[in-house]
N, C-alpha and C positions, 0 to 999 in steps of 0.2 A: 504493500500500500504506500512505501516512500514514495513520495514524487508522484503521486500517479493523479494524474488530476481529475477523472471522475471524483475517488475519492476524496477531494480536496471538495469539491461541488457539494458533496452528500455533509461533508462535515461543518460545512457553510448553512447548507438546509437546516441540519438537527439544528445551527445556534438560531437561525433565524424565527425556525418553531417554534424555539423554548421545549425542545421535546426533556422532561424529568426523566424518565426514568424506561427501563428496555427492560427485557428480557430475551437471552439468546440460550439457543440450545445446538449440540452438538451431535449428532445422530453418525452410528457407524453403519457398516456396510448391510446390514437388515435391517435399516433404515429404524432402528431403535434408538433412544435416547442414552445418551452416555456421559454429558456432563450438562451444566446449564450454568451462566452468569448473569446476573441481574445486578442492576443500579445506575449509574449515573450511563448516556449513552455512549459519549467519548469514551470512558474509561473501561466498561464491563466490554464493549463490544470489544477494543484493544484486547483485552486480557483473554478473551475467548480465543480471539485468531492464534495468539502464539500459543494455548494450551491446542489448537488445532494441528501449528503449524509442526507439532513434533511428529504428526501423524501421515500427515501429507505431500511435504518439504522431501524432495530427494535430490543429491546432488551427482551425478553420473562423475568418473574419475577423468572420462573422455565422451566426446561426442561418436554415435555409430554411423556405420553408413546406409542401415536400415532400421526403424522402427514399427514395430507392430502396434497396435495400439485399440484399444476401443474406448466407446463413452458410456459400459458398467452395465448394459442392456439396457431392458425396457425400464421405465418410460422415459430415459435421458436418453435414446437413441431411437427416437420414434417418428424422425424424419430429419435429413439430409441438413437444413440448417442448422440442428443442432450438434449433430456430428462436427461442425466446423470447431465446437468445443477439444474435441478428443484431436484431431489434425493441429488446431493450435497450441496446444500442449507438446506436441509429437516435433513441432518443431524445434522447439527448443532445444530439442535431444539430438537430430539430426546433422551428421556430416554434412558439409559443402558438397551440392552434386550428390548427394543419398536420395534413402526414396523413404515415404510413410505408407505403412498399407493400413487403412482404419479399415475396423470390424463391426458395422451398424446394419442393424436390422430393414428402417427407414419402413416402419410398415403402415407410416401417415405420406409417404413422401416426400417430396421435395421440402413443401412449406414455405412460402412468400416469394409470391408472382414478383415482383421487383429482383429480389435474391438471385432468384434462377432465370431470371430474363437477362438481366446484366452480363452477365456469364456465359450465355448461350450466342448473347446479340455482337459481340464484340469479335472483332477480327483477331486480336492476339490481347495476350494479359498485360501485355504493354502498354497497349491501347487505355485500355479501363483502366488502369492505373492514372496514365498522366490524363484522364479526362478526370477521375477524382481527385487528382493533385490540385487541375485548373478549376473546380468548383469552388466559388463561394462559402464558406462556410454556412450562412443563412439559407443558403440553398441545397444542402446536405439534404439526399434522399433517405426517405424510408429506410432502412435497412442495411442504408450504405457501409456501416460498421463491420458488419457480417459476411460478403460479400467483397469487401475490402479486404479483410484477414486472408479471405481463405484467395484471393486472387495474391495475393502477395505472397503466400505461401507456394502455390502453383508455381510462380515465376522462380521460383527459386530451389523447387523439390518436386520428383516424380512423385504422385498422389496415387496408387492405386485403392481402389473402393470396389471391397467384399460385402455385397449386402443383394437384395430383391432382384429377381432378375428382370420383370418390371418395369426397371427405371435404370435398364442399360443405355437405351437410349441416349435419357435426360441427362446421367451422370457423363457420358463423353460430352454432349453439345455444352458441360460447362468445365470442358477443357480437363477432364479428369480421369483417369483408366478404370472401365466397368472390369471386377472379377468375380468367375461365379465361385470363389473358393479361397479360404484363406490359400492352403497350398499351390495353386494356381499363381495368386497373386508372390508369393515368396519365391515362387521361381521366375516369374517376370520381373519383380525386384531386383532378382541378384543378374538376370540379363542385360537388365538396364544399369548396375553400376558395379558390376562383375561380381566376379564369385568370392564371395566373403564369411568370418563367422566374425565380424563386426554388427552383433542383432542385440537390440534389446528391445524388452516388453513392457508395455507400461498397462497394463490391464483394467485401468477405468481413467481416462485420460481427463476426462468431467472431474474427477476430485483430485489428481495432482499435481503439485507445483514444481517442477522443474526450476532449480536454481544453476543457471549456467556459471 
């Protein structure tokens, strides 16, 4: 949360609220409750993250030059814009010139016509890029945040996506590799940036934090 100015926005909000008092809760992977903080909202929601971040926080010793990775299944991998979660994370981890292969189900689809038009309508990722560079901030579309990530990631990493076969189509026209199989994809992986045992897994890419 250093420097990151969402948060900086959100903590301007609570003082302009006057917001007294929070309660935050910590839920582990069966989605149970496992710790909770309550009181002032600066202070209890601060003390929840680092009691979090012992959980979550992993620092790799090296970058790979493949990641596997998914967003934890259902319902955080319930359609392709949210998978952008689990790919974002995944970059972090990745070699210059490596590849990610996410693991999502996407069994709502794509999810937000703007999202997936961007992506399909554009001649190269370069393209969409500097047409978001040249926007306006006040004129920031819909979505543009989401769509942004994962175009910036494309440009800079092979993307293969194991999920519906449905939405083979959809997933090339936004510049991305359809595979019907994790295996499939791990062997097009290591074609695309050769034969490697540079792999690692990051098995719910929606809850962690990658500290480069």
């Amino acid at each position: 949360m250093e420097d990151n100015p969402v948060h900086r926005d959100m903590l301007a909000a609570v003082r302009l609220a006057c917001l007294k008092y929070i309660v935050n809760v910590v839920i582990n992977e069966e989605k149970k409750i496992v710790a909770a903080f309550a009181g002032d909202a600066i202070a209890a929601h601060l003390t929840g993250c680092e009691y979090l971040g012992k959980y979550c926080k992993v620092k790799p010793d090296r970058k790979r030059k493949i990641i596997i990775t998914s967003n934890g299944g259902y319902p955080t991998d319930q359609n392709v814009y949210q998978a952008v979660k689990g790919i974002s994370t995944a970059a972090r981890a990745v070699s210059e010139g490596g590849a990610i292969i996410i693991c999502a189900e996407c069994r709502d689809g794509i999810c937000g016509d703007v999202f997936y038009e961007k992506l399909k309508e554009c001649e190269t990722i370069q393209d969409l890029l500097a047409e978001i560079r040249s926007t306006p901030m006040d004129e920031t579309l819909p979505d543009q945040w989401q769509y942004q990530i994962l175009a910036k990631t494309i440009e800079k990493y092979q993307i293969f996506f194991v999920t519906n076969p449905s939405l083979k189509q959809q997933i090339e026209e936004m510049k991305m590799t359809y595979e019907r199989s994790l295996e499939a994809a791990l062997s097009d992986a290591r074609a695309c940036v050769g034969e490697t045992e540079e792999i690692s897994v990051i098995t719910n890419g929606i809850s962690t934090i990658v500290e480069c």
